[in-house]
N, CA, C, O and CB atoms as a CASP TS submission, in Angstrom:
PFRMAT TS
TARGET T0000
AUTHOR 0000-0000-0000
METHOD Language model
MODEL 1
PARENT N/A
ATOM      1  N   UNK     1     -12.134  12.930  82.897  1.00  0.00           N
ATOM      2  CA  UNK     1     -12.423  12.176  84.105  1.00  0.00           C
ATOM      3  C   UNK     1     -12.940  13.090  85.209  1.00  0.00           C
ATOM      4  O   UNK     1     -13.967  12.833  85.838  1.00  0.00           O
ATOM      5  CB  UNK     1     -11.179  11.432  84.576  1.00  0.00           C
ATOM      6  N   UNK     2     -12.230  14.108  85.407  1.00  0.00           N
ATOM      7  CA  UNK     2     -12.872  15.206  86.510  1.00  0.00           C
ATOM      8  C   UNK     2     -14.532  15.425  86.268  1.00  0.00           C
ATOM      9  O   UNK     2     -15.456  15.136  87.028  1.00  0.00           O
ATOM     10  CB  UNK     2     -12.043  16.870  86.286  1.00  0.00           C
ATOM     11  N   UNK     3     -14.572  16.176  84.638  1.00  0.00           N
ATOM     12  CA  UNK     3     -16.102  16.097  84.873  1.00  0.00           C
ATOM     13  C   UNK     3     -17.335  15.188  84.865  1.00  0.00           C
ATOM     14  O   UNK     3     -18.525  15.457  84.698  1.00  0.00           O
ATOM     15  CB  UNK     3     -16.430  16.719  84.257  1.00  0.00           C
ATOM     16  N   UNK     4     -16.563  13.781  85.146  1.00  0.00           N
ATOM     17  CA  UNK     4     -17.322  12.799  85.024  1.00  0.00           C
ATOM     18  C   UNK     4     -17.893  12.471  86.526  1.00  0.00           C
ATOM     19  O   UNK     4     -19.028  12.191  86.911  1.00  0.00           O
ATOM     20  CB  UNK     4     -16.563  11.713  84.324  1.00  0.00           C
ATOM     21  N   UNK     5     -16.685  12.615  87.200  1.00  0.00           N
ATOM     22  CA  UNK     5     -16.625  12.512  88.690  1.00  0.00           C
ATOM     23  C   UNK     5     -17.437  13.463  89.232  1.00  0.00           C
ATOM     24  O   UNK     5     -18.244  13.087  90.083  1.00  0.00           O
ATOM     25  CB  UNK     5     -15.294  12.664  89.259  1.00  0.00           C
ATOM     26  N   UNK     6     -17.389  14.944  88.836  1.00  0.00           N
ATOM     27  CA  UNK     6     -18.114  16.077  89.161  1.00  0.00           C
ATOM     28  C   UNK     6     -19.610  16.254  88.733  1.00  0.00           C
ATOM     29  O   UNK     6     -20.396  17.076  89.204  1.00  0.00           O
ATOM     30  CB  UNK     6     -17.402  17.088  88.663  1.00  0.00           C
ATOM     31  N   UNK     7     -19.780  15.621  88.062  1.00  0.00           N
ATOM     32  CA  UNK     7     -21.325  14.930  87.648  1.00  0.00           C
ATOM     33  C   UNK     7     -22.233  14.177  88.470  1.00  0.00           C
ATOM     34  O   UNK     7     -23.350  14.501  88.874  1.00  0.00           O
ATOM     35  CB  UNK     7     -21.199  13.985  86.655  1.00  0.00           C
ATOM     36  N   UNK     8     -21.039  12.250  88.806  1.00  0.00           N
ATOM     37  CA  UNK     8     -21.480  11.846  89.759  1.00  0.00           C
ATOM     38  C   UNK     8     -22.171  12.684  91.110  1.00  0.00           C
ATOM     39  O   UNK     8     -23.354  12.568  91.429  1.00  0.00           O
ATOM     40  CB  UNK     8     -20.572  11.201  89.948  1.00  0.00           C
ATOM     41  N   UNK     9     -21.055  13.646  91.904  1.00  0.00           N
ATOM     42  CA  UNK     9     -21.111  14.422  93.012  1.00  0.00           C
ATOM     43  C   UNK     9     -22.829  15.141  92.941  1.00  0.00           C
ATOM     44  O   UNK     9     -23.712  15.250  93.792  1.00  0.00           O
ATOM     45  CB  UNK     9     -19.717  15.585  92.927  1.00  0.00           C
ATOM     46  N   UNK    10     -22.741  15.493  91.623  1.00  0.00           N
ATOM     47  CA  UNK    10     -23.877  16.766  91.496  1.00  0.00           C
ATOM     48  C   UNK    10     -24.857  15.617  91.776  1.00  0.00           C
ATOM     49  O   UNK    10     -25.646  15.765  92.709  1.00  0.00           O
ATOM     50  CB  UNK    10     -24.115  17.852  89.785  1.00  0.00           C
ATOM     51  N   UNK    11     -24.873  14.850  91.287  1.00  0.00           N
ATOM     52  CA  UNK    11     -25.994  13.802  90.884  1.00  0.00           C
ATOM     53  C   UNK    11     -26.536  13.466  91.930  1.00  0.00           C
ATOM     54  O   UNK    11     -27.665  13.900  92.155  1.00  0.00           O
ATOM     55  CB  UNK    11     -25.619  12.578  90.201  1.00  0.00           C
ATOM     56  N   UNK    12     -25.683  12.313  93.179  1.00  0.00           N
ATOM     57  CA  UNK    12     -25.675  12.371  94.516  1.00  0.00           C
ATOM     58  C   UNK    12     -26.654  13.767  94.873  1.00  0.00           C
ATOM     59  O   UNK    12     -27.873  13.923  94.810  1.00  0.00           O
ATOM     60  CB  UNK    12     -24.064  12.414  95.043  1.00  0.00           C
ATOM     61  N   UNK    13     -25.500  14.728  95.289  1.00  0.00           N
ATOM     62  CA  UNK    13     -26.327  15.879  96.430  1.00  0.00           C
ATOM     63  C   UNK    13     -27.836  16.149  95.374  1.00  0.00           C
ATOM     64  O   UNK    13     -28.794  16.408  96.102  1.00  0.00           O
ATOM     65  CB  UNK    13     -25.094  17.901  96.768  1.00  0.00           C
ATOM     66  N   UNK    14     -28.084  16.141  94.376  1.00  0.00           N
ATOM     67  CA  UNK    14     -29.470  16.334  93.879  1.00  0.00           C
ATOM     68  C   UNK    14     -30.185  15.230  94.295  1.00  0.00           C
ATOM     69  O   UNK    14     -31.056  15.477  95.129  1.00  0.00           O
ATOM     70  CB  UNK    14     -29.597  16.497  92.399  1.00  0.00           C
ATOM     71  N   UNK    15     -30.080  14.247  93.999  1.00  0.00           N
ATOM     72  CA  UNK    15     -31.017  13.140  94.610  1.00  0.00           C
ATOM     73  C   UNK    15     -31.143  13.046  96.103  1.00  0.00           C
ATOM     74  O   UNK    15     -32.049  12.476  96.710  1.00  0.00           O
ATOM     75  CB  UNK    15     -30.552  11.791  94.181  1.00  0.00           C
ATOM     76  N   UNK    16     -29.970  13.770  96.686  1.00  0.00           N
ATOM     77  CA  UNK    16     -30.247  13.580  98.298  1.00  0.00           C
ATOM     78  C   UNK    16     -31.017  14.953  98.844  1.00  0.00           C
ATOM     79  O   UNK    16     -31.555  15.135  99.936  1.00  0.00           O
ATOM     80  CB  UNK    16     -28.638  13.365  99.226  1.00  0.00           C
ATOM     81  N   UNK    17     -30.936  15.506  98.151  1.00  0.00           N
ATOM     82  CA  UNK    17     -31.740  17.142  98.349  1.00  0.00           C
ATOM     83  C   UNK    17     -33.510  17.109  97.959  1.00  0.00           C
ATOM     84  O   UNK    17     -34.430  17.686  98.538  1.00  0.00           O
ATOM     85  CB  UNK    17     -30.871  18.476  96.970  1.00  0.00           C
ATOM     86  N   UNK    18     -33.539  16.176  96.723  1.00  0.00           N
ATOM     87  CA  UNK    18     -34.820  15.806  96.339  1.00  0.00           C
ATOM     88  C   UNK    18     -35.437  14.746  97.496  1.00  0.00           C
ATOM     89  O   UNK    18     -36.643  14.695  97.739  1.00  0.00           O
ATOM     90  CB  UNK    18     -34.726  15.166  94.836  1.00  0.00           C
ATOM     91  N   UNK    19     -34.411  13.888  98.190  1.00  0.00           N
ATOM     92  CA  UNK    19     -35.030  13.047  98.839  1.00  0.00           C
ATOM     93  C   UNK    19     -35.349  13.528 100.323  1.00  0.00           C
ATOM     94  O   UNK    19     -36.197  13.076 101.093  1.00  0.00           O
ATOM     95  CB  UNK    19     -34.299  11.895  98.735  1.00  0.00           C
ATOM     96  N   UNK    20     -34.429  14.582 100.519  1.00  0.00           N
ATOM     97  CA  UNK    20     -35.355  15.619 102.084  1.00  0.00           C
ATOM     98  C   UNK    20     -36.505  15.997 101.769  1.00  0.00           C
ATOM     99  O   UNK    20     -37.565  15.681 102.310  1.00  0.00           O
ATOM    100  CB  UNK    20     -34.724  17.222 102.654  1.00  0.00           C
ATOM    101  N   UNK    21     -36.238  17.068 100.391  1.00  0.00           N
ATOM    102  CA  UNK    21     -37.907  17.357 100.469  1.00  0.00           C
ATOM    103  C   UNK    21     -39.012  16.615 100.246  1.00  0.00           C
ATOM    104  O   UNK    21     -40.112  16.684 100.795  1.00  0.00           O
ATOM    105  CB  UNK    21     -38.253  18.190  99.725  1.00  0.00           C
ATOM    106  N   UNK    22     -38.636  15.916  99.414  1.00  0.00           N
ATOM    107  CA  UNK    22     -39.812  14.762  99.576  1.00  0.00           C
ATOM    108  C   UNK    22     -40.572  14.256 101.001  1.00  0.00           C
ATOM    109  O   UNK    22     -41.742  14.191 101.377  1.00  0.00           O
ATOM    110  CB  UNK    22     -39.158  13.474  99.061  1.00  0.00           C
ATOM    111  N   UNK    23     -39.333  13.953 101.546  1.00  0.00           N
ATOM    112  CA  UNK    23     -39.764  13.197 102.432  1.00  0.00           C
ATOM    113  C   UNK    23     -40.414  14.253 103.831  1.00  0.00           C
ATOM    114  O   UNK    23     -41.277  13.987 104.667  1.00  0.00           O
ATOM    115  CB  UNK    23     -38.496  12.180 102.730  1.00  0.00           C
ATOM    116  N   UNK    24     -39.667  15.372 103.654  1.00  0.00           N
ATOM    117  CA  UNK    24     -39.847  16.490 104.934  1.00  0.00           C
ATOM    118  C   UNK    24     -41.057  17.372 104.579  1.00  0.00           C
ATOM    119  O   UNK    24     -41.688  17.871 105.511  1.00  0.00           O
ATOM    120  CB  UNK    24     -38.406  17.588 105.158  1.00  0.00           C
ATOM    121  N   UNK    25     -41.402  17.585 103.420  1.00  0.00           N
ATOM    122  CA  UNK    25     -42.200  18.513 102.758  1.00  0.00           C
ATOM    123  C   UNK    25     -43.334  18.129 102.662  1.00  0.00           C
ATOM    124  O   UNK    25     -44.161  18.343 103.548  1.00  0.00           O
ATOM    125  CB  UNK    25     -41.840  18.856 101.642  1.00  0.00           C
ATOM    126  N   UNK    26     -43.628  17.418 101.454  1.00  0.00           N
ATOM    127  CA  UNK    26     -44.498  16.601 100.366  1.00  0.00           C
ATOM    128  C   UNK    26     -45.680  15.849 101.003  1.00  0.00           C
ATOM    129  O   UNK    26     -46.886  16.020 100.825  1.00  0.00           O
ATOM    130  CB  UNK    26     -43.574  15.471  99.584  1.00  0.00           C
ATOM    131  N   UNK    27     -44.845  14.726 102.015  1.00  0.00           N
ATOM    132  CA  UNK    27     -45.048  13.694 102.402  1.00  0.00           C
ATOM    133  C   UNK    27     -46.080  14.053 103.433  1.00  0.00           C
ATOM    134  O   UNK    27     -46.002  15.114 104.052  1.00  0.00           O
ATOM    135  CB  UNK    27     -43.906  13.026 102.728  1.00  0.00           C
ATOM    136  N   UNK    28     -47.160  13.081 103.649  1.00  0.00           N
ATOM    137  CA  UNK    28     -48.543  13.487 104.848  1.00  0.00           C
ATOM    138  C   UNK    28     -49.556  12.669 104.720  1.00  0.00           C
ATOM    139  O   UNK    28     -50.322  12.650 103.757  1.00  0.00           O
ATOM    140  CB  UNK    28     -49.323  14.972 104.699  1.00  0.00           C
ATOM    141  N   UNK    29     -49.603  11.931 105.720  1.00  0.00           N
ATOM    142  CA  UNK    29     -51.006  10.680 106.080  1.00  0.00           C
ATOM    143  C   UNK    29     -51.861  10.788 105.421  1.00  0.00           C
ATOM    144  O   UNK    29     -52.152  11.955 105.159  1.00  0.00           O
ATOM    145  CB  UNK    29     -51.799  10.628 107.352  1.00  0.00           C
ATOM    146  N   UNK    30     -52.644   9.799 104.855  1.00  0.00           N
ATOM    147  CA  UNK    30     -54.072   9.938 104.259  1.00  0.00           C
ATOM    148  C   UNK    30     -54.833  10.721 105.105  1.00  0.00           C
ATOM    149  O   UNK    30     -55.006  11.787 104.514  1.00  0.00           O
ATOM    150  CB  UNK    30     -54.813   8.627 104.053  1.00  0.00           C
ATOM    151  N   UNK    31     -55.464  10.749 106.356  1.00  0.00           N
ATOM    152  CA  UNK    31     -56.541  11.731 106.694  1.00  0.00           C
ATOM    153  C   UNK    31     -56.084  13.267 106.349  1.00  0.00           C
ATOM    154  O   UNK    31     -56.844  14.144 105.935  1.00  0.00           O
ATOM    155  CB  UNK    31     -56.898  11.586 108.298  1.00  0.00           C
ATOM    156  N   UNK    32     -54.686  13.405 106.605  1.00  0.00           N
ATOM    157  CA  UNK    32     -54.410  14.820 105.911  1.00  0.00           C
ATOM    158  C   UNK    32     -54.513  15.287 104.499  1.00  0.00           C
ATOM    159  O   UNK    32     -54.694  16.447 104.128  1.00  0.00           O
ATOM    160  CB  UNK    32     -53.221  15.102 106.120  1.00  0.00           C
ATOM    161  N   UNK    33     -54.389  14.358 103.860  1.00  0.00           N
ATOM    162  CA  UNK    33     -54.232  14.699 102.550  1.00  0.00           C
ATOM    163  C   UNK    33     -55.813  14.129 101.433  1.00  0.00           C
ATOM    164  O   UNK    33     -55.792  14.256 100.208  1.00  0.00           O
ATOM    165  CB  UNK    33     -52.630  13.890 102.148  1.00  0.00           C
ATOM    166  N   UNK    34     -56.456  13.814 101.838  1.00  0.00           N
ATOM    167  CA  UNK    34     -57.716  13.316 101.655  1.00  0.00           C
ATOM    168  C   UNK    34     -59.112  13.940 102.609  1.00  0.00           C
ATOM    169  O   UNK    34     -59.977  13.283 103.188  1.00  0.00           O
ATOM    170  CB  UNK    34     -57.466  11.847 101.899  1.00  0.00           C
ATOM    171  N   UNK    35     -58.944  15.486 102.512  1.00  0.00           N
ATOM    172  CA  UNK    35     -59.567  16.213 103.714  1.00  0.00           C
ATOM    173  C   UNK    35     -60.646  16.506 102.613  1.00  0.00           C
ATOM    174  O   UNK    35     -61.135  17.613 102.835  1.00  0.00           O
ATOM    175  CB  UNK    35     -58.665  17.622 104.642  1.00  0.00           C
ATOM    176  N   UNK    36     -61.052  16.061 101.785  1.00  0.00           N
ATOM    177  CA  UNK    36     -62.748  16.936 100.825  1.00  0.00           C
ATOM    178  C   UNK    36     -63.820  15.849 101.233  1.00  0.00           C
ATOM    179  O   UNK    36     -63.821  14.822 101.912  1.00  0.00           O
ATOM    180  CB  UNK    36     -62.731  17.020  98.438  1.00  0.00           C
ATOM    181  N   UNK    37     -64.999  16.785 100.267  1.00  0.00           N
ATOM    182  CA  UNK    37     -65.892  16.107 101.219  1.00  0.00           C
ATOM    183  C   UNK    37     -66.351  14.431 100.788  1.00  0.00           C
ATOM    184  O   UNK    37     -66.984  13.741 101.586  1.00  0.00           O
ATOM    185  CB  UNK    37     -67.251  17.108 101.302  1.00  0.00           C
ATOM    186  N   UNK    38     -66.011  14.017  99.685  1.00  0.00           N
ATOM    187  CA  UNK    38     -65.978  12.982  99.246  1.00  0.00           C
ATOM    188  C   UNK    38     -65.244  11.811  99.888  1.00  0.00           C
ATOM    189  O   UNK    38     -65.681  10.682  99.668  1.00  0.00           O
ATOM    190  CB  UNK    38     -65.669  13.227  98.230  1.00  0.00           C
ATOM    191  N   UNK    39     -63.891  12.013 100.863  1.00  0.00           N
ATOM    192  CA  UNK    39     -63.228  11.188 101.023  1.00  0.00           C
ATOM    193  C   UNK    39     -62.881  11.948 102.101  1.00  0.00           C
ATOM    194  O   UNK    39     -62.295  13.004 101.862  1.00  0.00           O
ATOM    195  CB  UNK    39     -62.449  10.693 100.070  1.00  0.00           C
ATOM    196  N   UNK    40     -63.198  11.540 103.674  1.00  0.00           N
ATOM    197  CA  UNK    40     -62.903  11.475 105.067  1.00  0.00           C
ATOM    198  C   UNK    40     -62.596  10.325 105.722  1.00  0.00           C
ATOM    199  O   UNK    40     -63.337   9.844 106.579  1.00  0.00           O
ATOM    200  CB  UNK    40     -63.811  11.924 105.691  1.00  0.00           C
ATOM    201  N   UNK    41     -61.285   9.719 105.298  1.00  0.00           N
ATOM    202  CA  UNK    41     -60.859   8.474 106.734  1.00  0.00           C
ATOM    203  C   UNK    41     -60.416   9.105 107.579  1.00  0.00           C
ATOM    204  O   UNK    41     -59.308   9.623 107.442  1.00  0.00           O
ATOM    205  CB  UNK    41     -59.715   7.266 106.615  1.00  0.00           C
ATOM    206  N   UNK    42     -61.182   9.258 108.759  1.00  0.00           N
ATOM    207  CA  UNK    42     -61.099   9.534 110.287  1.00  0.00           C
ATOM    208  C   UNK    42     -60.463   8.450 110.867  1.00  0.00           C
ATOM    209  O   UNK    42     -59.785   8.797 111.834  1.00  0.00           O
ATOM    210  CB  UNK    42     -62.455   9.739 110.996  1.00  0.00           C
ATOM    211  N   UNK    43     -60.427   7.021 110.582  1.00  0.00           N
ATOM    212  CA  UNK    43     -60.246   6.389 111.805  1.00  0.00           C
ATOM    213  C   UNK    43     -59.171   5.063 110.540  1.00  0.00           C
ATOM    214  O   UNK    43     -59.640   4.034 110.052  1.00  0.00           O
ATOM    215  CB  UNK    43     -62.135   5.848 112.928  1.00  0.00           C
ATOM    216  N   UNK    44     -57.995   5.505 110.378  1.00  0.00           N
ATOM    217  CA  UNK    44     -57.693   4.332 109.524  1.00  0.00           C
ATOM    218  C   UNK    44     -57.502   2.970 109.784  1.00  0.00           C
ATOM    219  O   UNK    44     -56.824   2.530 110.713  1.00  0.00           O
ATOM    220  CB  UNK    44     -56.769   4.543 109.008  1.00  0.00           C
ATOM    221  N   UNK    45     -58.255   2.148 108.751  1.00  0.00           N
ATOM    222  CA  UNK    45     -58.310   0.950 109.273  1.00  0.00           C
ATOM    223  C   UNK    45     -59.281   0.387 109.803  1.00  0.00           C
ATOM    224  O   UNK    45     -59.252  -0.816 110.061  1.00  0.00           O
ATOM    225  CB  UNK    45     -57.616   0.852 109.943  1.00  0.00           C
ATOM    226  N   UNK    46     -60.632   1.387 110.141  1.00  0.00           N
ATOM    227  CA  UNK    46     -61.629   1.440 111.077  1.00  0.00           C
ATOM    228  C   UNK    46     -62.766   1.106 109.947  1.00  0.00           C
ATOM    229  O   UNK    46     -63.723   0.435 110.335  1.00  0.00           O
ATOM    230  CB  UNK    46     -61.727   2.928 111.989  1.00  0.00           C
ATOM    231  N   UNK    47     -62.731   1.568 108.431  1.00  0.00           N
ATOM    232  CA  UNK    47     -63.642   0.976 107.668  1.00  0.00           C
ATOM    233  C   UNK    47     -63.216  -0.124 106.991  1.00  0.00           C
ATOM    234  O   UNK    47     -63.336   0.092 105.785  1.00  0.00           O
ATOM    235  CB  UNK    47     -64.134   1.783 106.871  1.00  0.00           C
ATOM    236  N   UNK    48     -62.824  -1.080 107.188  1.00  0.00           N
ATOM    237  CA  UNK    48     -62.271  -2.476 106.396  1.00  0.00           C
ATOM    238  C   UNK    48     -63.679  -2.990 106.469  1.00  0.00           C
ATOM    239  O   UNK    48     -64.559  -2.558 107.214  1.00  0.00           O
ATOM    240  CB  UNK    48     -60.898  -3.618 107.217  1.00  0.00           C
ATOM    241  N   UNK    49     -63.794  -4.112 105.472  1.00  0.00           N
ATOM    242  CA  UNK    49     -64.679  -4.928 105.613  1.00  0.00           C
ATOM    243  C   UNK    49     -64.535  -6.136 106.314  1.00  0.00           C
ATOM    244  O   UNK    49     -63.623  -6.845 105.890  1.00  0.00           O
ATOM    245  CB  UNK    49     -65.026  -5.111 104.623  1.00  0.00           C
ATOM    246  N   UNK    50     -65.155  -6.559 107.235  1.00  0.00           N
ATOM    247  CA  UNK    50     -65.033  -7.542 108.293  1.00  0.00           C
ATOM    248  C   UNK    50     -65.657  -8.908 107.895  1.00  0.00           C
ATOM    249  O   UNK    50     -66.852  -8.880 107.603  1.00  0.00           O
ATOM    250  CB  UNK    50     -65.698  -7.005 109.565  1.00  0.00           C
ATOM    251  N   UNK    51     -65.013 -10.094 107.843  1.00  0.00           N
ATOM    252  CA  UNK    51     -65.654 -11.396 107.474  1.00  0.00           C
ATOM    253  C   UNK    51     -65.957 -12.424 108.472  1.00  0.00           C
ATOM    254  O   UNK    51     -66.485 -13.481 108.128  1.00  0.00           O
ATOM    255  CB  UNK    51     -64.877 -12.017 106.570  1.00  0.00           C
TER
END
């Protein structure tokens, strides 16, 4: 039972450690992350097609 419990624990703080960096690290707006020369949204939202 202990190392079942001690599993859970690990399990937790890994998924919550994966989920900082994800989110603190990783994570970054399309104009940042879409900077080549093929694909520049400058203005998001600004090229939709209008009806």
């Amino acid at each position: 039972m202990k190392a079942f419990i001690a599993a859970i624990v690990v399990a937790v703080a890994v998924a919550a450690g994966a989920a900082y960096v994800l989110d603190n690290r990783f994570q970054m707006t399309s104009p940042e992350a879409f900077t080549t020369e093929g694909a520049r949204p400058n203005s998001p939202g600004g090229n939709l097609v209008q009806f």
